[in-house]
C-alpha positions as CSV (number, residue, x, y, z in Angstrom):
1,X,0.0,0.0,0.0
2,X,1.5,3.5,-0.9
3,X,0.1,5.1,2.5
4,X,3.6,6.5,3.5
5,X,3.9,8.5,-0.1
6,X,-0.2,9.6,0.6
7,X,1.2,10.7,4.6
8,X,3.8,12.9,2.2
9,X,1.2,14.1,0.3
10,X,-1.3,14.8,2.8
11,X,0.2,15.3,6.1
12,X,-0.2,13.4,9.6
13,X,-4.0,13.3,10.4
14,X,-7.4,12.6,9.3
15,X,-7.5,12.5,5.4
16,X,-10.8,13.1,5.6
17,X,-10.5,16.5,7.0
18,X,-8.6,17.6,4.0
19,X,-10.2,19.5,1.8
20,X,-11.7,19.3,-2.2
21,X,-8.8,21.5,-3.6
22,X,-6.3,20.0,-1.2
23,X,-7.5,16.0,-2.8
24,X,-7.6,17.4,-6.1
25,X,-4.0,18.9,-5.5
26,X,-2.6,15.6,-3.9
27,X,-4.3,13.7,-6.6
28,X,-2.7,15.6,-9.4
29,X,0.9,15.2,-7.6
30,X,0.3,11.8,-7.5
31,X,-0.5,11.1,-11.3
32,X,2.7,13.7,-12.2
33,X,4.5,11.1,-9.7
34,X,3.8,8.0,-11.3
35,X,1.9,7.0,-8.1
36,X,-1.4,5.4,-10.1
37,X,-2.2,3.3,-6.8
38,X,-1.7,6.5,-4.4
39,X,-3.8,9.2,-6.8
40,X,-6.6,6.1,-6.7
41,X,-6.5,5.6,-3.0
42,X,-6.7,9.7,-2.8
43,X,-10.0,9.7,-5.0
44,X,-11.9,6.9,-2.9
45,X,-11.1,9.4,-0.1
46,X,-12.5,12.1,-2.2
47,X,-15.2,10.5,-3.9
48,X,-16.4,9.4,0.0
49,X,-15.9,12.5,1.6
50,X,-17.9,14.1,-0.4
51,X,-20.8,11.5,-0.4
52,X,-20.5,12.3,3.5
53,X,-20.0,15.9,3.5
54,X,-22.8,16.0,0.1
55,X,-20.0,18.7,-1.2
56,X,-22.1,20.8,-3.8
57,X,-18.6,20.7,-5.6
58,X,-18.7,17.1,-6.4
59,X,-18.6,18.3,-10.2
60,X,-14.5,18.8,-9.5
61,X,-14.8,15.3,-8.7
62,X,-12.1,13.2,-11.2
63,X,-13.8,10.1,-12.6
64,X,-12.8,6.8,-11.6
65,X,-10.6,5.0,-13.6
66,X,-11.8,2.3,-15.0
């Protein structure tokens, strides 16, 4: 599991308490990385956290790779 590169990404903490623009940012880093596993893990964070949260920016959302 790439947590430790996500930790780097993110920061200690709750993941979830990031926010949309942070995800997106981290997600982004992660692609330019090469970390394909990482950006994915960050999106099911995303993608849940805003089910939860029912973020009205879920647009921003990047689709799931498929």
């Amino acid at each position: 599991m790439p947590w430790a590169y996500i930790r780097s990404l993110l920061g200690p903490g709750l993941h979830w308490d990031r926010t949309q623009p942070q995800l997106l940012a981290a997600i982004a880093q992660a692609d330019k990385d090469g970390q394909a596993d990482a950006a994915e893990h960050i999106r099911i964070i995303l993608r849940l956290r805003n089910r939860v949260l029912m973020d009205v920016e879920q647009k921003e959302t990047p689709p799931e790779r498929g």
